[in-house]
C-alpha positions as CSV (number, residue, x, y, z in Angstrom):
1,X,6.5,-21.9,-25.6
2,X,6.8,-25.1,-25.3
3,X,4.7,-27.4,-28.2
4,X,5.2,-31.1,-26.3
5,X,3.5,-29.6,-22.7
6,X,1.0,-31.8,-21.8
7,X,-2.0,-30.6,-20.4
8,X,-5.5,-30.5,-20.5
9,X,-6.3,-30.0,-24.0
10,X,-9.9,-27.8,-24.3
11,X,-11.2,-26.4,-27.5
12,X,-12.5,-23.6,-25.1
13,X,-10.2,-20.2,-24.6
14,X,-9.9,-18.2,-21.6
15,X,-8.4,-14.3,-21.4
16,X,-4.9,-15.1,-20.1
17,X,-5.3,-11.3,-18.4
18,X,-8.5,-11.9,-16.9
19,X,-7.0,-15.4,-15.0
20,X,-4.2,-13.0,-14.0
21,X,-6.1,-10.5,-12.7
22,X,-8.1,-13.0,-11.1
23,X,-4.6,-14.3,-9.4
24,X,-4.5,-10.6,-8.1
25,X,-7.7,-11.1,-6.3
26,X,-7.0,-14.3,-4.7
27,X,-4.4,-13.0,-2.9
28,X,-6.0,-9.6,-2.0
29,X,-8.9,-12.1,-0.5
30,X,-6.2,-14.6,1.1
31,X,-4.4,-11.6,3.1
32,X,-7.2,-10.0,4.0
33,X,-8.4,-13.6,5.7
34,X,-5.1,-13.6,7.4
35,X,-5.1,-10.0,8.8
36,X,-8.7,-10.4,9.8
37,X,-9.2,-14.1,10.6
38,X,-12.8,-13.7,8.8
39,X,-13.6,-16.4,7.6
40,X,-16.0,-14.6,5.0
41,X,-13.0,-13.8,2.0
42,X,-12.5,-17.6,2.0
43,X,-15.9,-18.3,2.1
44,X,-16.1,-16.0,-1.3
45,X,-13.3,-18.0,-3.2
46,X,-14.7,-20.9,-2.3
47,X,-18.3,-20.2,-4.6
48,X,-16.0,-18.2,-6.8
49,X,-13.6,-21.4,-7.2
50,X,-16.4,-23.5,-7.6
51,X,-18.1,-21.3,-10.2
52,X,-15.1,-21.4,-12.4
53,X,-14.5,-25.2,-11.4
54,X,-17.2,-25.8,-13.2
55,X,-16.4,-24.8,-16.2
56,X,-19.1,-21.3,-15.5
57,X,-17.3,-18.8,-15.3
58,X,-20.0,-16.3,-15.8
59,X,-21.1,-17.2,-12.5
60,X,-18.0,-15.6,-11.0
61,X,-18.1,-12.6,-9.6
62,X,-13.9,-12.1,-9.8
63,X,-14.1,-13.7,-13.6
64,X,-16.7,-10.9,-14.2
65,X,-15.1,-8.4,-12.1
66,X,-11.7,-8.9,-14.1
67,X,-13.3,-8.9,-17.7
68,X,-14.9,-6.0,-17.0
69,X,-11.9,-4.1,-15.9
70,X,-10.1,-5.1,-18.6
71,X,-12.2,-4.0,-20.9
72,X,-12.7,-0.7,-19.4
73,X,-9.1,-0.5,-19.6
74,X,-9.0,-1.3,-23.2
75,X,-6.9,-4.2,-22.5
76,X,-7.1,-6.7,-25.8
77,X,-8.0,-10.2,-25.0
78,X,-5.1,-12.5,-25.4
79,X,-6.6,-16.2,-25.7
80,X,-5.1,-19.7,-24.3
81,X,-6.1,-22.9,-23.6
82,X,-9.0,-23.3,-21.1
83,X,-7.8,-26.9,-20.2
84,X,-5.3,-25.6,-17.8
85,X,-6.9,-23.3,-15.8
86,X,-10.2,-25.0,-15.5
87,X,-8.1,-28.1,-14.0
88,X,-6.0,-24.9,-12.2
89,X,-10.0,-23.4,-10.6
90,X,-10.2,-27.2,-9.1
91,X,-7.1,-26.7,-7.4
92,X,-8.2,-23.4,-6.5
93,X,-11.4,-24.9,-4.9
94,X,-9.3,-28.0,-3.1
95,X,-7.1,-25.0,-1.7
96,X,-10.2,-22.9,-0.7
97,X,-11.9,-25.5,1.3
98,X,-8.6,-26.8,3.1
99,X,-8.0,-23.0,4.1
100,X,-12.0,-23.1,5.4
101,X,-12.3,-26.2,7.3
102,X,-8.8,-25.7,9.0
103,X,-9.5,-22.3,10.2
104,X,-13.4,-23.3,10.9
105,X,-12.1,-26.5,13.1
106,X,-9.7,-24.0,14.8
107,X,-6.6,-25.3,12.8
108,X,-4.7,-22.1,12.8
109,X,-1.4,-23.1,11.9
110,X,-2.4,-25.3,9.1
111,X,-4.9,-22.7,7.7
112,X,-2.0,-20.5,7.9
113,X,0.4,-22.8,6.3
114,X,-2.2,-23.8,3.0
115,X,-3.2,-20.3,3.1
116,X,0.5,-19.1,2.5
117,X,1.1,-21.9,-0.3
118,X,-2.3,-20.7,-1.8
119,X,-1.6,-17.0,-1.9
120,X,2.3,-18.4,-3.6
121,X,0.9,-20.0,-6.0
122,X,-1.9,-16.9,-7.1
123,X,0.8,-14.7,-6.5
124,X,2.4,-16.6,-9.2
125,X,0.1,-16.7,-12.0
126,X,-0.8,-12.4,-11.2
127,X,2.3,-11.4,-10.8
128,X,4.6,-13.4,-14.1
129,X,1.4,-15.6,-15.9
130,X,3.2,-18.4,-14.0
131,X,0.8,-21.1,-13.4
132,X,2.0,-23.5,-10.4
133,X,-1.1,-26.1,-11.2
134,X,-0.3,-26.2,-14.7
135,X,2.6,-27.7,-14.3
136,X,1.7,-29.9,-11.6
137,X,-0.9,-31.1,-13.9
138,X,1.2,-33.8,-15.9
139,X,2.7,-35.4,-13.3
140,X,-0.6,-36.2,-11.9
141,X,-2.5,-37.4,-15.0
142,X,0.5,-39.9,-15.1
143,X,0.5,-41.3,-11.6
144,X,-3.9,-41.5,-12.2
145,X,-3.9,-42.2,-15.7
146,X,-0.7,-44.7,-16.1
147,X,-1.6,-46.9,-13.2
148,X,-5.5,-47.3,-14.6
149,X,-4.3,-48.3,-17.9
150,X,-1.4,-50.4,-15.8
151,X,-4.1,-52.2,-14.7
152,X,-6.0,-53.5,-17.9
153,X,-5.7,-56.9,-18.8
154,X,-5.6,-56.7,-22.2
155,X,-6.8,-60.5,-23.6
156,X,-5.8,-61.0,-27.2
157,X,-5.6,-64.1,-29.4
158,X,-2.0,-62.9,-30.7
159,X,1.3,-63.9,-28.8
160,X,4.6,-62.0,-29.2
């Protein structure tokens, strides 16, 4: 593990299981869009995305649906850091609506195309806990955060 990651830091902890399992689903939902064209699975990760978005994840039904399999299972909880996968559900939701409006607007190949890079990703995080948005993450705070704090004009009666 790797101690100097940057990421969202959250004093919140999420089941590293339950976000895999939740993966799982994502992609069950994504292929199921693709073999029906049903709009209706993307419609579902889009609320579900949003629930967990917003930092409520008892209003998702997957987030529910995985704890309580894993408990049934007996499966012991093994706690991370919230930061990153809350900041991961938002890229979750970005992906969700992209796939929705393209395939709404009759954008088939591009619904296809975000759909595919979606379901990578979510295959990702079920499939080896790898977490595609996670990483993503620093690079991004950087390009936002360095070039707001480039921009400051920081007045002060000392000269160097």
């Amino acid at each position: 593990m790797n101690n100097n990651a940057f990421c969202p830091i959250s004093f919140n902890k999420i089941d590293e299981h339950v976000a895999r399992l939740n993966g799982f689903f994502t992609v069950a939902l994504l292929v199921v869009f693709l073999l029906t064209g049903s709009v209706l699975p993307v419609v579902f990760l889009v609320l579900d995305f949003l629930a967990r978005g917003l930092g409520q994840p008892q209003w998702s039904l997957l987030a529910r649906s995985s704890t309580w399999i894993l408990k049934s299972a007996g499966v012991k909880p093994k706690l991370l850091n919230a930061g990153p996968k809350l900041f991961a559900a938002r890229v979750g939701l970005l992906f969700s609506v992209l796939v929705l409006l393209s395939a709404v607007v009759g954008w088939d190949i591009a619904a296809v195309v975000i759909t595919l890079i979606f379901g990578v990703c979510a295959f990702l995080e079920a499939a080896v806990g790898f977490c595609v948005a996670c990483k993503l993450y620093p690079f991004l705070y950087k390009f936002i955060y360095q070039r707001s704090v480039d921009k400051i004009d920081y007045k002060t009666d000392y000269q160097i």
